[in-house]
C-alpha positions as CSV (number, residue, x, y, z in Angstrom):
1,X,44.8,-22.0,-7.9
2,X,43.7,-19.2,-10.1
3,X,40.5,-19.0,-12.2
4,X,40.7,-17.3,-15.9
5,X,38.7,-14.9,-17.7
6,X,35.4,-15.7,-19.1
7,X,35.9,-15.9,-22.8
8,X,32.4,-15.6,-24.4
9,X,30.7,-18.6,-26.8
10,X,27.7,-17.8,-27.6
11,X,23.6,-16.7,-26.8
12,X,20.3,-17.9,-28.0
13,X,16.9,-15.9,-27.7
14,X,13.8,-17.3,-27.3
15,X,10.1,-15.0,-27.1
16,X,7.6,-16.6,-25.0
17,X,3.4,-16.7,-25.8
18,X,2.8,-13.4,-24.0
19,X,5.8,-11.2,-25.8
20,X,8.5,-11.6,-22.6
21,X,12.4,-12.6,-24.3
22,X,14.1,-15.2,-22.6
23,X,18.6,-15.1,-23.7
24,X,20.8,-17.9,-23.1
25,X,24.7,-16.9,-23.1
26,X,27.7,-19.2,-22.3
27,X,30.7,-18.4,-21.6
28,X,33.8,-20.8,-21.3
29,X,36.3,-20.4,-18.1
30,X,39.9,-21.9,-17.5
31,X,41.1,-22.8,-14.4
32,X,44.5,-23.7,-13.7
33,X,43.0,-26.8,-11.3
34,X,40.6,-29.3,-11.9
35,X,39.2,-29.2,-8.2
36,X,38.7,-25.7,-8.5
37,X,35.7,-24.1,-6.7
38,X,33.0,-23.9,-8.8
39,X,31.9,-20.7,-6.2
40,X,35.2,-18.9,-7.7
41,X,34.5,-20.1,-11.1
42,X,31.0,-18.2,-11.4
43,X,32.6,-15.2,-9.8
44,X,35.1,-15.1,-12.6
45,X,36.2,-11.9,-14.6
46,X,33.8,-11.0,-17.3
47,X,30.9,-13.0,-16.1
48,X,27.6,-11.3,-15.0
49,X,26.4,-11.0,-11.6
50,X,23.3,-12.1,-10.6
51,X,20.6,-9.6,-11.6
52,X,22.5,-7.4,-14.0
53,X,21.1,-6.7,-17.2
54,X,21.8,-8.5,-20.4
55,X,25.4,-7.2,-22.5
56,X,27.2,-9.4,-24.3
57,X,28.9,-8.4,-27.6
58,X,26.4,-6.6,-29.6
59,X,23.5,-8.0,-28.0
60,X,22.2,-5.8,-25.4
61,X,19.3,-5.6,-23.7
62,X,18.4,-3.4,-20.5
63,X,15.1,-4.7,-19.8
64,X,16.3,-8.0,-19.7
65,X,18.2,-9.3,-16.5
66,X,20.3,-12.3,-15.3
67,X,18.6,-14.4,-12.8
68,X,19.8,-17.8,-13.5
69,X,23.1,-19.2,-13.2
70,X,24.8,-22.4,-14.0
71,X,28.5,-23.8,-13.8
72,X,29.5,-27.2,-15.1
73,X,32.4,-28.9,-15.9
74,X,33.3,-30.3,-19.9
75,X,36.1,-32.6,-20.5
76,X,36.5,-32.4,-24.1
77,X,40.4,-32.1,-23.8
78,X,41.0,-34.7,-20.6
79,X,42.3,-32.0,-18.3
80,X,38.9,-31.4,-16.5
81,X,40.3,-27.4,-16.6
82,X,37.4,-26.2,-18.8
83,X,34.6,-24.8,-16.9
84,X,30.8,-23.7,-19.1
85,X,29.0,-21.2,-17.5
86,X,25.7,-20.8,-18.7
87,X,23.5,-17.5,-17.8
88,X,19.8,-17.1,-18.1
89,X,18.1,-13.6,-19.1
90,X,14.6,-12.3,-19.1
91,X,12.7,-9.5,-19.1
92,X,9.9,-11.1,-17.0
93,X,10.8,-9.5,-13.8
94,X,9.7,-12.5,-10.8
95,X,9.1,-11.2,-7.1
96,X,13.3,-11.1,-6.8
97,X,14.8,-8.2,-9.0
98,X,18.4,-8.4,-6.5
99,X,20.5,-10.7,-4.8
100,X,20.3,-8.2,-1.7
101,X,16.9,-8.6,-0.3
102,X,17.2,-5.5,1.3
103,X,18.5,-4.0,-2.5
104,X,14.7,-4.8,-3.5
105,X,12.4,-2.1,-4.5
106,X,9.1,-1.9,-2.9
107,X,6.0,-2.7,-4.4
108,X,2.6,-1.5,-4.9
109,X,-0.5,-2.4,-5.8
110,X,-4.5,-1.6,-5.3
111,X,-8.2,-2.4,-5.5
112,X,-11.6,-1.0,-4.3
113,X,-13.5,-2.1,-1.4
114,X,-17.6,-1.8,-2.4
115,X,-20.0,-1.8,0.1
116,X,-22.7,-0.1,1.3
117,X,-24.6,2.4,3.8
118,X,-27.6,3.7,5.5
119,X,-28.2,7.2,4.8
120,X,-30.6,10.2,5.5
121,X,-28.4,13.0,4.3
122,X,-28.3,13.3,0.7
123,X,-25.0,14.6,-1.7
124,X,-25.1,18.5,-0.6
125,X,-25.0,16.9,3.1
126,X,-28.6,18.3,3.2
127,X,-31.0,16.1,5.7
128,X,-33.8,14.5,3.1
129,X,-37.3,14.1,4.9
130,X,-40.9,14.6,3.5
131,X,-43.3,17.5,3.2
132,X,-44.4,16.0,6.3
133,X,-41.3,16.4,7.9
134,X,-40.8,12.6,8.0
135,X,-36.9,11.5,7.6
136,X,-36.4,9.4,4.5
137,X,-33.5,6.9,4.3
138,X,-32.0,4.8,1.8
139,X,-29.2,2.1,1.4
140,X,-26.9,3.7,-0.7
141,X,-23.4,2.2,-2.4
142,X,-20.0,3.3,-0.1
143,X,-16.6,2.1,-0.3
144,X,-12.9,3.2,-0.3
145,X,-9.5,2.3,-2.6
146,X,-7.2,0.2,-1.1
147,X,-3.7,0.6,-1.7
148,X,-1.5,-2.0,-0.5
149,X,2.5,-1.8,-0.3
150,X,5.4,-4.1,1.0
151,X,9.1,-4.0,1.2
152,X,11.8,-4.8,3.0
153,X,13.2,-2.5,6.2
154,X,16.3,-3.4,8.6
155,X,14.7,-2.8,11.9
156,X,11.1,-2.4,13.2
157,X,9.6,-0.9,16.1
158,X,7.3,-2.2,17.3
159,X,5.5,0.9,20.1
160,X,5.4,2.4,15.8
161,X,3.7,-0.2,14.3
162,X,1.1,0.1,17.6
163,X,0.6,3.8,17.0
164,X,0.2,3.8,13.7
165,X,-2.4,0.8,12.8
166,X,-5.9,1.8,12.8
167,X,-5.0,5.5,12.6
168,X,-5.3,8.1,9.5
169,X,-3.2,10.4,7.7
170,X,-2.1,13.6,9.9
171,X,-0.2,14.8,7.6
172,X,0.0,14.8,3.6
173,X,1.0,11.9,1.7
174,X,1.0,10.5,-2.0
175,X,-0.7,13.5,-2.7
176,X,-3.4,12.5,0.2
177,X,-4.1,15.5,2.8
178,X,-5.4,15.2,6.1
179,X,-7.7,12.3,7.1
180,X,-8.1,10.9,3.7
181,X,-5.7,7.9,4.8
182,X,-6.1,5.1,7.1
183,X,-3.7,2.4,7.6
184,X,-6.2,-0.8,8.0
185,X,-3.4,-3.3,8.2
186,X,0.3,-4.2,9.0
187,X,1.7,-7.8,8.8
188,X,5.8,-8.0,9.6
189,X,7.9,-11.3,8.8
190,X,11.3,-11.0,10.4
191,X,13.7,-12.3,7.9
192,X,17.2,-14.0,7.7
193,X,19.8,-13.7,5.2
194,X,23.5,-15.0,5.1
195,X,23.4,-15.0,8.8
196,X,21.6,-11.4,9.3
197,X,18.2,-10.5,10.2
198,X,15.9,-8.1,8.5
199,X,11.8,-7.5,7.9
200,X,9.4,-7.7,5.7
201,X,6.6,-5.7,5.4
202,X,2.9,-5.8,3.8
203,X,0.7,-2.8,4.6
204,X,-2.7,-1.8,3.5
205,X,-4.4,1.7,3.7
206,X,-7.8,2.6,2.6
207,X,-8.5,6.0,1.1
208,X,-11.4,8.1,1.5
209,X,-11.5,11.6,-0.5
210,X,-14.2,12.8,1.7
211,X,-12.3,11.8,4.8
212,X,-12.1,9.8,7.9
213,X,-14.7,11.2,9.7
214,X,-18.3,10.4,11.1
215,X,-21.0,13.0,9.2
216,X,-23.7,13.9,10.8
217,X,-27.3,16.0,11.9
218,X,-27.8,18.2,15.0
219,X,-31.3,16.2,16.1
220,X,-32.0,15.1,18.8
221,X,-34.9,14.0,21.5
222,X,-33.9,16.8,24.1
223,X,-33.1,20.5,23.6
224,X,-30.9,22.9,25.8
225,X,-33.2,25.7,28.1
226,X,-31.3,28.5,29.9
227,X,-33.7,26.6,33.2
228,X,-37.4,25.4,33.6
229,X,-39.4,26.2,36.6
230,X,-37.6,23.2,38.2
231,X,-34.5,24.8,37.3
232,X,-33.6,21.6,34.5
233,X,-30.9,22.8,31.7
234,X,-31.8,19.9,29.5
235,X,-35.4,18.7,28.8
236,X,-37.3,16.1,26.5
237,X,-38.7,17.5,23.2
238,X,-42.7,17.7,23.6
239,X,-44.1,15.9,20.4
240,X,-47.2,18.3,19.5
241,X,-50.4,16.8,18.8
242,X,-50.2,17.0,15.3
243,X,-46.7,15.3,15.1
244,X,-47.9,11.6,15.3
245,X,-45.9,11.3,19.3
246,X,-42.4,12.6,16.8
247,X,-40.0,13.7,18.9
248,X,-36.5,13.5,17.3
249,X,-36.4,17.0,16.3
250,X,-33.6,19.0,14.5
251,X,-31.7,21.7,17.0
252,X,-30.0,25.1,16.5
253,X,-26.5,25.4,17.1
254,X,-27.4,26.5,20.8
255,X,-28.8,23.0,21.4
256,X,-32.7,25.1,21.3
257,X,-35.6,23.2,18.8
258,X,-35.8,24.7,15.9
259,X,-39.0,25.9,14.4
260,X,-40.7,24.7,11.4
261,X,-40.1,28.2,9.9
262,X,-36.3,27.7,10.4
263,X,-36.2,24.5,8.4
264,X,-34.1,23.0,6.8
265,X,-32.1,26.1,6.5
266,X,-31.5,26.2,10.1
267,X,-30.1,22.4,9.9
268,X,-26.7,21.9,10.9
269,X,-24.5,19.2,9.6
270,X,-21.6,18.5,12.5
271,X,-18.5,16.5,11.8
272,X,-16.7,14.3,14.4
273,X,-13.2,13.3,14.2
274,X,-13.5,9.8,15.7
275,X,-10.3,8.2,14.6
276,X,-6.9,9.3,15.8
277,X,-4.2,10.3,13.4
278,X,-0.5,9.7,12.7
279,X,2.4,10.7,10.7
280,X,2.7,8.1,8.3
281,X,5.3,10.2,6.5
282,X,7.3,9.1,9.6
283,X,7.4,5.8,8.6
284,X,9.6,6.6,5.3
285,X,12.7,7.2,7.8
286,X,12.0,3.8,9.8
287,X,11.3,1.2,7.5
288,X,11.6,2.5,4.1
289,X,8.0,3.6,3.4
290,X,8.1,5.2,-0.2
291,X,6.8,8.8,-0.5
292,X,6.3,9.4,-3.6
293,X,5.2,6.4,-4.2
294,X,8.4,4.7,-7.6
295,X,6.3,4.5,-11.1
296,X,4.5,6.5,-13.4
297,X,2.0,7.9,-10.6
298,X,0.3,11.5,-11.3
């Protein structure tokens, strides 16, 4: 049995409602006999694979790629040794751009999470209270980008996918430095193709330019002493009469009440790294993470 060239016929184009071509070629194969596999027939010399972009005589077209395939028999001449094999083009690229699902790019994609937050400390991180020296507090809008990515890998680990999630960005990424990235979510499919196994992978991160960390004021309801006559390091703040029974005071950085003449530029603003960090840039060996993110990113 042997299977001929492909010996082209010809293509038709077609342009769809929102601007995307769509080409049609056929091509005619011989075979030498009529039960020949119509597997070996598509496979034949000349034809496109599955995926490739769009040549055929003069009519070229790189955008536009093969992702449809037929084979069918015509018995115009009675020998039932003429094979059509019709290929379908487009430049509308569906969620498969290769046969290979481990050949395909990965993707990415974003949005903005709005919500909102209880504050006292205004933009400067300066505390906002009253002549009085009553705190003021107001619901203010908060959120953070999303930036969600998938793709395929050929292995997981799993302890890496346990020390990642939930953590931020030790190191730079995407431009990102420290703290500015946290990986909110990681959902794995394990995958089968022509007998092997592989994953897929969708994760999201949430970006913060101001960072992953808890902001804050040094106030409290007890102070620091170097020891009372009952030889106590830490004491309640006294609320003087005038005070309305206040006590949450501000504190220096010696844990001591500050005076009235030392505020607020004697308030200190203290930062707490609460979340634990990881290499994400780690995760570009194991399954594929891309860093730089492919496209027209700045």
């Amino acid at each position: 049995m042997s299977v001929g060239a492909a010996r082209r016929k010809k293509i038709t184009k077609s342009i769809d409602g929102e601007g995307y071509s769509t080409y049609v070629a056929t091509w005619d194969v011989f075979v030498t006999d009529p039960e020949e596999s119509m597997d070996d027939v598509t496979l034949a010399s000349g034809l496109p694979g599955w995926g490739e972009s769009l040549s055929f005589g003069s009519t070229i077209n790189p955008y536009a790629f093969c992702n449809d395939k037929f084979a069918d028999y015509t018995d115009q001449d009675g020998t039932n040794l003429r094979r059509i094999v019709t290929c379908k083009y487009t430049t509308k690229r569906g969620n498969r751009t290769t046969l290979n699902p481990l050949d395909e790019p990965w993707k990415a994609g974003g949005s903005f999470a709005l919500g909102t937050r209880v504050t006292g400390i205004d933009k400067d991180g300066v505390p906002i209270y009253t002549t009085g020296r009553e705190r003021k507090y107001f619901d203010v809008p908060d959120g953070y980008d999303t930036l969600q990515l998938e793709g395929p890998s050929t292995s997981l680990s799993l302890s890496q996918r346990a020390q990642a999630v939930a953590r931020c960005n030790s190191a730079t990424i995407w431009g990102l430095t420290l703290r500015k990235v946290y990986l909110a979510q990681w959902q794995w499919q394990q995958l089968f193709h022509e007998g092997n196994d592989y994953f897929y992978h969708r994760l999201e991160f949430w970006i913060k330019h101001n960072q992953w960390n808890e902001v804050w004021l040094n106030e409290g309801t007890r102070e620091y002493k170097s020891g009372n006559a009952e030889g106590q390091n830490i004491v309640p703040i006294i609320a003087p009469n005038d005070a309305g029974g206040r006590n949450f005071r501000f504190l220096d950085a010696n844990g001591v009440l500050l005076t009235d003449a030392n505020v607020p530029s004697g308030i200190i603003t203290n930062t707490t790294k609460v979340i634990p960090e990881f290499d994400f840039t780690a995760l570009s060996a194991s399954i594929g993470l891309p860093n730089p993110i492919p496209g027209s990113f700045v």
